[in-house]
C-alpha positions in Angstrom: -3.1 -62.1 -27.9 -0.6 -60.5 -30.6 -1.6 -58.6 -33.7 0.5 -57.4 -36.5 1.2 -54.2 -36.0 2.4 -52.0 -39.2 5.4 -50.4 -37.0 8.8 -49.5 -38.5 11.2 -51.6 -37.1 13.6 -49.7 -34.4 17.2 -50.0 -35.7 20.4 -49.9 -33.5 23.4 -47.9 -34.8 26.5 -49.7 -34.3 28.9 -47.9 -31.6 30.8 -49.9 -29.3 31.0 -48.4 -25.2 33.0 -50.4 -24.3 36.0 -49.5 -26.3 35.3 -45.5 -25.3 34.9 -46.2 -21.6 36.6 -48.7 -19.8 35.3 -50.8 -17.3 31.5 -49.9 -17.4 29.4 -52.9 -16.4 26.8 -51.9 -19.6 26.3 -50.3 -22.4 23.9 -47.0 -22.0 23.9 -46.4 -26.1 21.1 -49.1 -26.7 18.4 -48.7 -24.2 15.8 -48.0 -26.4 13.0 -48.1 -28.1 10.6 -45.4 -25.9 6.8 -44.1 -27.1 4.2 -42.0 -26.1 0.2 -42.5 -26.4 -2.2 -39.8 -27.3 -4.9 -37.9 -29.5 -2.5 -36.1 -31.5 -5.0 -35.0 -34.0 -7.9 -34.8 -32.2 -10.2 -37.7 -33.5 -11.2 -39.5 -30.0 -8.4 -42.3 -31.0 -5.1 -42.9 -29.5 -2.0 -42.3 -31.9 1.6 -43.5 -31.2 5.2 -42.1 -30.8 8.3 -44.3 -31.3 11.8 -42.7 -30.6 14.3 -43.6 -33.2 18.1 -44.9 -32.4 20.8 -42.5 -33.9 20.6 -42.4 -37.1 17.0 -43.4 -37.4 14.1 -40.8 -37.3 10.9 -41.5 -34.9 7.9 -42.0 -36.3 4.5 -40.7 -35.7 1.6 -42.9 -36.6 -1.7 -42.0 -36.4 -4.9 -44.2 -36.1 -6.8 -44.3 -38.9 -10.0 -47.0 -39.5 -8.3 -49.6 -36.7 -5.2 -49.3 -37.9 -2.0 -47.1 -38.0 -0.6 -45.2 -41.1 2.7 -43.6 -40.5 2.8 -39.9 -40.3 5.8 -38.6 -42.6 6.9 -35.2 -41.1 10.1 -33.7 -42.0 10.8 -32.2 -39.1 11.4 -35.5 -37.3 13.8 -36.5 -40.5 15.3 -33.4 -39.5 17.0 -34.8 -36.1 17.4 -38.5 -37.0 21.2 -38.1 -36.2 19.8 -37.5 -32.2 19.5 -40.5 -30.2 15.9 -40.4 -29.0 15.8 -41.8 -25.5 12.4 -40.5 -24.1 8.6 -39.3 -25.5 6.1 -37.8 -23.6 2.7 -36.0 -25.3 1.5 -33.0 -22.8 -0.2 -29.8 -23.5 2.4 -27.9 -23.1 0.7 -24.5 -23.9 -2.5 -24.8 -22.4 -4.3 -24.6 -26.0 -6.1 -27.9 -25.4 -4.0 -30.4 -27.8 -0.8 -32.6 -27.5 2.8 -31.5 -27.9 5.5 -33.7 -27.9 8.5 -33.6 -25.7 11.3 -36.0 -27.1 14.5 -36.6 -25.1 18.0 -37.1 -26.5 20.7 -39.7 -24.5 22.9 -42.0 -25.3 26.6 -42.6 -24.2 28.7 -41.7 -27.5 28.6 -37.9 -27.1 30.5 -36.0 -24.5 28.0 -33.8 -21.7 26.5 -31.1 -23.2 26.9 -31.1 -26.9 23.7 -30.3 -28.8 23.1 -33.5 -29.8 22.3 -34.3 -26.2 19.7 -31.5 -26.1 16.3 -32.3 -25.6 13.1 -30.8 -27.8 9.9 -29.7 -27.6 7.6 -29.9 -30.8 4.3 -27.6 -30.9 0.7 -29.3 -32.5 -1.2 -27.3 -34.7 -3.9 -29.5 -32.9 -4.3 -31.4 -36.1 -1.5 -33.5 -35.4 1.1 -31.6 -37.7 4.3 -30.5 -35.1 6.8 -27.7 -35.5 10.0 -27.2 -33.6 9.6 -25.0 -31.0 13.1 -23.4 -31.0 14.6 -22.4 -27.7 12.1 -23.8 -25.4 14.1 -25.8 -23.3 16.6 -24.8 -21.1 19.8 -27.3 -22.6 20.0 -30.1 -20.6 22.7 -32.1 -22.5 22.5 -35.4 -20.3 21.7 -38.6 -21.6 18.0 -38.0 -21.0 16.0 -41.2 -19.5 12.4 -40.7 -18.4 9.9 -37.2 -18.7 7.4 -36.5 -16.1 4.4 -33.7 -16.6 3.7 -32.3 -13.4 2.2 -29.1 -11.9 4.6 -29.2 -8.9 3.8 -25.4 -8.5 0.1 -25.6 -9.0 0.0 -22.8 -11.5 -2.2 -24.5 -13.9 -0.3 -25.4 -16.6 2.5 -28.1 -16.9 6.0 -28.5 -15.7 8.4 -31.3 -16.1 10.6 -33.6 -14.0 13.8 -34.5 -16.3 15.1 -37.6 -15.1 18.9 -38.0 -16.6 20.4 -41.8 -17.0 24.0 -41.1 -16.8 26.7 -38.2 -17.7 27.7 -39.4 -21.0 30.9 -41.7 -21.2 31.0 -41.2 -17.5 29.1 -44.1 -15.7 29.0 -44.2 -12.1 28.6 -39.9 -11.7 25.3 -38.9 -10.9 24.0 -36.5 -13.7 22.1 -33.7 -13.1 18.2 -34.5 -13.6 16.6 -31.2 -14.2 12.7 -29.3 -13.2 11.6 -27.2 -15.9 9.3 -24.7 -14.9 6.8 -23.8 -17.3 6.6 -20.0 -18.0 3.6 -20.0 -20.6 4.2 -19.3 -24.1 5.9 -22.7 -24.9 9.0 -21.4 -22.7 10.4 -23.2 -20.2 12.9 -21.9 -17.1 15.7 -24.0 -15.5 14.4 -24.6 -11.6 16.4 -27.5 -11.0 17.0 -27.4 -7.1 20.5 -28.4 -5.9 19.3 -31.9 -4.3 18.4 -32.6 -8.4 21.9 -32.0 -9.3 23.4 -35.5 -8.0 20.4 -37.1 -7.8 21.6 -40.5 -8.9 21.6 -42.9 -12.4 17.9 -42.4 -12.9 15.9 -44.7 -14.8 12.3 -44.1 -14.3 10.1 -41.8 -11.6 6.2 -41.2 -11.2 4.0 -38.4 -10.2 2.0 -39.3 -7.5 0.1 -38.8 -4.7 1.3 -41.5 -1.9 0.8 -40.5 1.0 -3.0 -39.5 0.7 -1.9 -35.7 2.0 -3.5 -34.8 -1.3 -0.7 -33.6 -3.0 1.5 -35.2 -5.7 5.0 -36.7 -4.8 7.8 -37.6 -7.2 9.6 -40.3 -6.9 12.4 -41.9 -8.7 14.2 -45.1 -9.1 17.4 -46.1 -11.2 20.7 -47.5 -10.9 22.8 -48.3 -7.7 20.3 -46.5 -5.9 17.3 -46.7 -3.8 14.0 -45.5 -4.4 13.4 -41.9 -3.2 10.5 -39.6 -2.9 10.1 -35.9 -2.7 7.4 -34.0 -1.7 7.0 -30.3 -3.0 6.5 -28.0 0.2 7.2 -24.5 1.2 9.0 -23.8 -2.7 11.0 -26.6 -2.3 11.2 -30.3 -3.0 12.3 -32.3 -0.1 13.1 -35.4 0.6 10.6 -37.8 2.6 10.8 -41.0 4.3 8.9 -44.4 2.4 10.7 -47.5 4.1 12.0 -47.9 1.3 15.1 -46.1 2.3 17.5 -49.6 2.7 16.8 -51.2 -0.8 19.4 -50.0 -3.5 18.8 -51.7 -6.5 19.8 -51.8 -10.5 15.5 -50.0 -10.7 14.6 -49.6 -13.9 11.0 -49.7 -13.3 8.2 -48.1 -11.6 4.5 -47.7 -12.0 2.1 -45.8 -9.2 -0.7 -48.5 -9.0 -3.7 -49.8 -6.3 -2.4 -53.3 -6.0 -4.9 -54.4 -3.3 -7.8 -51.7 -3.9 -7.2 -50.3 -0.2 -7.4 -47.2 -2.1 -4.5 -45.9 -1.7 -1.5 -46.2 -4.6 1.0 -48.9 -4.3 3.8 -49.4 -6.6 5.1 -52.2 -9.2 9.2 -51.9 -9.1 11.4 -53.6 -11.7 14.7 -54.2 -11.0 17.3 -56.6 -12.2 16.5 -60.1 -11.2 18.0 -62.9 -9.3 19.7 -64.9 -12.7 22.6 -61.9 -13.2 25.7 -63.1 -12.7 26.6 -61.2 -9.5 24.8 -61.6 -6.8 24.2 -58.9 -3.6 22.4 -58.7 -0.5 22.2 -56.4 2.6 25.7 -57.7 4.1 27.1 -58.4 0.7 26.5 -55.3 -1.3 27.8 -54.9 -4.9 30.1 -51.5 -5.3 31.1 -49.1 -8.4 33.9 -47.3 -7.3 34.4 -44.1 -9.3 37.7 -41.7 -9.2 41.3 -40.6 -11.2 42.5 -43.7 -8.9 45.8 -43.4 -11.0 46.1 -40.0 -11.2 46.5 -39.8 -15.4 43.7 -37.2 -15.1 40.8 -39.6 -16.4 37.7 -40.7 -14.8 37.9 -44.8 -13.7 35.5 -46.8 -12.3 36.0 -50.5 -10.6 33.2 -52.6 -9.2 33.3 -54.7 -6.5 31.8 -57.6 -4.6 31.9 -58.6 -0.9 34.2 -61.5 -0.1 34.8 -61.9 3.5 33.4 -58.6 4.2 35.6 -57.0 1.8 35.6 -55.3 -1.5 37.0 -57.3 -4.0 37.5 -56.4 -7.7 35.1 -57.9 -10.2 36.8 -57.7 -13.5 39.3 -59.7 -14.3 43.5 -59.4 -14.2 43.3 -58.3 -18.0 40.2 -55.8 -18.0 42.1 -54.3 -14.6 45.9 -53.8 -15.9 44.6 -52.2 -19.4 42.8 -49.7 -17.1 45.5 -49.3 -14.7 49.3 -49.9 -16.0 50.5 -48.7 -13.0 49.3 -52.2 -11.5 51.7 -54.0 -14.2 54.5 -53.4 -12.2 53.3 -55.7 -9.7 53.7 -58.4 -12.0 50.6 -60.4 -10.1 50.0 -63.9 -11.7 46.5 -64.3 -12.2 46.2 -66.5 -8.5 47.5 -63.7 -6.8 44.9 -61.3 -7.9 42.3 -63.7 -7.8 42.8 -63.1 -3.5 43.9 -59.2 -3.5 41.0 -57.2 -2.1 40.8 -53.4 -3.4 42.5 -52.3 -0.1 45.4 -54.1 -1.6 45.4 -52.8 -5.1 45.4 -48.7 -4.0 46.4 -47.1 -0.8 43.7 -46.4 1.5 44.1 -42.2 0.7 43.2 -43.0 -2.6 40.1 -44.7 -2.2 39.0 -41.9 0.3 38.4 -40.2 -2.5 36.1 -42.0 -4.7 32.8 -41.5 -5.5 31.3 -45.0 -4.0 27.3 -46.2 -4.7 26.4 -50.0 -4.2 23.4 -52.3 -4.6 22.3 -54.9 -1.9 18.8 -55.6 -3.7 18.2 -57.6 -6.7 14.7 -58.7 -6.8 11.6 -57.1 -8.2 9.2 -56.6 -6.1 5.6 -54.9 -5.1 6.1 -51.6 -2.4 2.8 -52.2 -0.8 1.1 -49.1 0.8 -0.2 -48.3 4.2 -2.0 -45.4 3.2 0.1 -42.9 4.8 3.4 -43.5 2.4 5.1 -46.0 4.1 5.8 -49.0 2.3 6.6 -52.9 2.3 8.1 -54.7 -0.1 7.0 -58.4 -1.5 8.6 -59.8 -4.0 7.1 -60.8 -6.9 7.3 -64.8 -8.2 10.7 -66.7 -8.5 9.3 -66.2 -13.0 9.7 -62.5 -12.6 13.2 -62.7 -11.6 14.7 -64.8 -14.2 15.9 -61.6 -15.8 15.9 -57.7 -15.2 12.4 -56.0 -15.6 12.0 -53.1 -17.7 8.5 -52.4 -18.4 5.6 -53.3 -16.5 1.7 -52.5 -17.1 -0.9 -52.9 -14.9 -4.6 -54.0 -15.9 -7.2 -56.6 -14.4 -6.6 -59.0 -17.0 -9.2 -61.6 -15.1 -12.0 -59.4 -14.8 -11.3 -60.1 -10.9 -11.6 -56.3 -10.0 -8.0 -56.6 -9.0 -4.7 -55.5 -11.3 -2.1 -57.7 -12.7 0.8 -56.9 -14.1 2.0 -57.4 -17.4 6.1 -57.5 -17.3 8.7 -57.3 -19.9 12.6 -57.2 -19.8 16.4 -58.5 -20.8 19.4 -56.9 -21.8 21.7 -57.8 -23.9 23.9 -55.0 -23.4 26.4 -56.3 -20.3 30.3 -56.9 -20.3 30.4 -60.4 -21.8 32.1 -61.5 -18.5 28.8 -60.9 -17.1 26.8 -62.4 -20.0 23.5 -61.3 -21.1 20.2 -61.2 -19.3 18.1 -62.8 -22.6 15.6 -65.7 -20.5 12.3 -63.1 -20.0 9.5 -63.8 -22.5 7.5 -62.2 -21.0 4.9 -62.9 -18.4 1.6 -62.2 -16.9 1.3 -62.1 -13.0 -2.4 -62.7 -11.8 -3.2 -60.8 -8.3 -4.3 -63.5 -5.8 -4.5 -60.3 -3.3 -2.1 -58.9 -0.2 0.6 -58.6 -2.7 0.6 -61.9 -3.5 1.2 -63.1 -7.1 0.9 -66.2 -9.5 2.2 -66.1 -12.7 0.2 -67.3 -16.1 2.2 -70.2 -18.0 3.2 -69.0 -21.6 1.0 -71.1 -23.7 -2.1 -70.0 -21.9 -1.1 -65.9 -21.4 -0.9 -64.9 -25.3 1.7 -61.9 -24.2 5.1 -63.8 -24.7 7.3 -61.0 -26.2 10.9 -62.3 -27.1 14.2 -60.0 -27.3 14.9 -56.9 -25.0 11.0 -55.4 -24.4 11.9 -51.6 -23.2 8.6 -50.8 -22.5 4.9 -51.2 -22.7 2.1 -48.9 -23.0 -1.1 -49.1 -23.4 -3.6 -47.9 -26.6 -7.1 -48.2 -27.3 -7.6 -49.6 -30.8 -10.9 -48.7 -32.3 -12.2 -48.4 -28.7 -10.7 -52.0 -27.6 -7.9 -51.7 -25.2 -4.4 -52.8 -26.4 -0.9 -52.6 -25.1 2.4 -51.9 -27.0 5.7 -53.4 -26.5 8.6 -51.6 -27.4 11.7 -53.8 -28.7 15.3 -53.2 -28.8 16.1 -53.7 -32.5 13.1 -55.4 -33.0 9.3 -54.5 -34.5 7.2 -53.2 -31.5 4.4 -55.3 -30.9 0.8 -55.1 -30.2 -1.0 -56.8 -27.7 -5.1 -57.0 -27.5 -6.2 -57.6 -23.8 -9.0 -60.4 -24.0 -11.1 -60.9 -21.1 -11.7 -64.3 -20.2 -14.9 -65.9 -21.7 -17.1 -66.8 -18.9 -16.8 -70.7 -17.6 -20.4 -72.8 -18.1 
């Protein structure tokens, strides 16, 4: 059921990708909002995090009688021009409270500018935070998801830093970091090579999934398939999960027992079955990313399979703005509609692009065999009527087994495309095996409407709630009501 919720609402500044960066299927400057949940102050109740868009300072609010009171602090109005694209609260110097990581993305700075810096705030353990200047190693990526982990097993903290794109560059992998944690609230740069191309990442979980008793990471995001690396011998390498074939627009993933074999399975959003291009294993959707017209800047094309070949997506005008050299050709608009890439550049140009694809669309359950090899079932034909972004798992039935709370849309795609807008919301019950029934709307409660981001759950005076964050929107709270018993 929803309850008002005294939130700030999260504010999108106005900036335009697609006129900076031609050709991009999305915009990557309004992904969030993002929070964090935690005890900030030390009172036994959960207080909340929100990132702020450019231009808007994130708020901490603390819990205070069953409700929250924002916390004013100036040193969050001090970095309101940074785009906050991540929060994470850790104990990041061992002194038994709650610091606060915050990440900084977005796609209107070039790589490496200070705006694109992440930070890392200190707690005076009464929920008061300081800047704690020079940290961090710069990362200067357009930061996407924060992982506390003890990959070392040094007893204190680390972090995974997964990066969403190189800013104004889609298609490049960034470089997604590990940050070693030298005491002292000072970090080192250990990123291993692997980590430096890793891919568009979205989202990643520490984990332990193959019941070795050790923690893996793994990580899921765009034109990519999940992968999973296991920390052995100093190094983090690469393992096999059967998961290997399915690359995927992932924005999702959440480490979770979904048929109580104990052992963890995992809940994977990705983006639906109701986007306007479709993909599959023989028809795989391409970006294509290289100086194709030699003018020294960085182009991408995407492509779809038609009759086993790549053909562009975009159409004649999108194309000859990006490359006049293809004016010259004077195509009419029939004529392109049949040229395949191979026709458009010579075959020693295309050699020497960067090429990912996607030949999955569907969200899905990875279901766990105990030993970390996994099979995929998809999840009802109501979860892929858009692309999932947040997920939350909780027995919602009082059945013993987890359901999943989803959220999603996006608003943001090339208007050829047209926007993913027809999630809102949805409650999957577990009927067991990995099989899943949704909840119609008017008897769920949770029907969310715009672009939910995430959702996150918070104990409200003891009583377990769960936040959804919302793209220019209030975030809203949601109380988890178990089902009155039948007579």
């Amino acid at each position: 059921a929803k309850t008002d919720a005294p939130f700030d609402t999260h504010k999108e500044n106005d900036y335009e990708d697609f006129y900076q960066e031609k050709n991009i299927p999305v915009k990557l400057s309004k992904e969030g909002p993002r929070a964090t949940v935690g005890d900030v102050n030390n009172d036994g109740t959960d207080d909340i995090y929100i990132c702020g868009a450019a231009n808007q300072a994130g708020q901490l609010y603390l819990q205070v009688n069953g409700s929250f009171k924002k916390s004013e602090q100036q040193v969050f109005e001090d970095f309101k021009y940074f785009e906050d694209t991540e929060a994470v609260f850790f104990d990041a110097d061992k002194d038994g409270d709650l610091d606060l990581y915050i990440g900084a993305g977005g796609n209107e700075l070039d790589p490496n500018q200070r705006g694109l810096n992440d930070r890392l705030y200190a707690n005076d353990g009464k929920g008061n935070f300081s800047l704690a200047a020079n940290a961090l190693p710069p990362n200067g990526m357009n930061t996407s998801v924060v992982i506390p982990m003890d990959y070392d097993k040094d007893g204190d903290l680390d972090l995974f830093v997964g990066s969403r794109s190189l800013p104004k560059t889609y298609g490049l992998s960034p470089v997604s970091y590990v940050f070693e944690n030298l005491g002292n609230l000072k970090f080192k740069d250990s990123t291993p090579k692997s980590f430096q191309t890793l891919g568009l990442i979205r989202d990643a979980v520490w984990d332990d999934l193959n019941g070795d008793g050790n923690k893996e990471l793994t990580v899921v995001g765009d034109w990519m398939n999940p992968m999973t690396f296991a920390y052995q011998n100093g190094a983090f390498t690469q393992i096999n999960t059967g998961l290997e074939a399915y690359q995927g627009f992932w924005g999702r993933i959440e480490a979770v027992d979904i048929d109580n074999d104990k052992d963890l399975d995992l809940v994977l959003g990705n983006i639906g079955d109701n986007f306007m291009l479709r993909a599959s294993e023989n028809s795989p959707i391409k970006i294509w990313v290289s100086d194709f017209d030699n003018n020294g800047l960085t182009d991408k094309i995407l492509t779809k399979t038609v009759e086993d070949e790549d053909s562009p997506v975009l159409l004649k005008r999108e194309m000859m703005e990006q490359f006049p050299i293809l004016k010259k050709e004077n195509l009419k608009h029939s004529a392109y509609a049949t040229k395949r890439l191979k026709d458009l550049f010579a075959s020693d140009v295309l050699s020497k692009a960067t090429v990912k694809q996607v030949n999955y669309m569907h969200s899905a359950v990875a279901i766990n065999d105990g030993k970390g090899n996994f099979t995929l079932s998809v999840l009802p034909v109501e979860a892929q009527i858009s692309c999932i972004n947040a997920t939350y798992c909780v027995d919602v039935n009082n059945d013993g087994l987890k359901d999943i709370l989803l959220g999603g849309n996006n608003y943001n795609f090339i208007p050829q495309f047209s926007r993913l807008d027809a999630f809102k919301g949805k409650i999957l019950i577990n009927k067991g095996k990995g099989v899943f029934a949704a909840v119609s709307d008017h008897l769920s409660g949770f029907t969310p409407q715009g672009e939910m981001t995430q959702l996150k759950p918070v104990k409200v005076n003891g009583t377990p709630y769960v936040i959804g964050l919302l793209n220019n929107s209030i975030p809203q709270l949601f109380k988890i009501e178990q089902p009155k018993p039948t007579l």
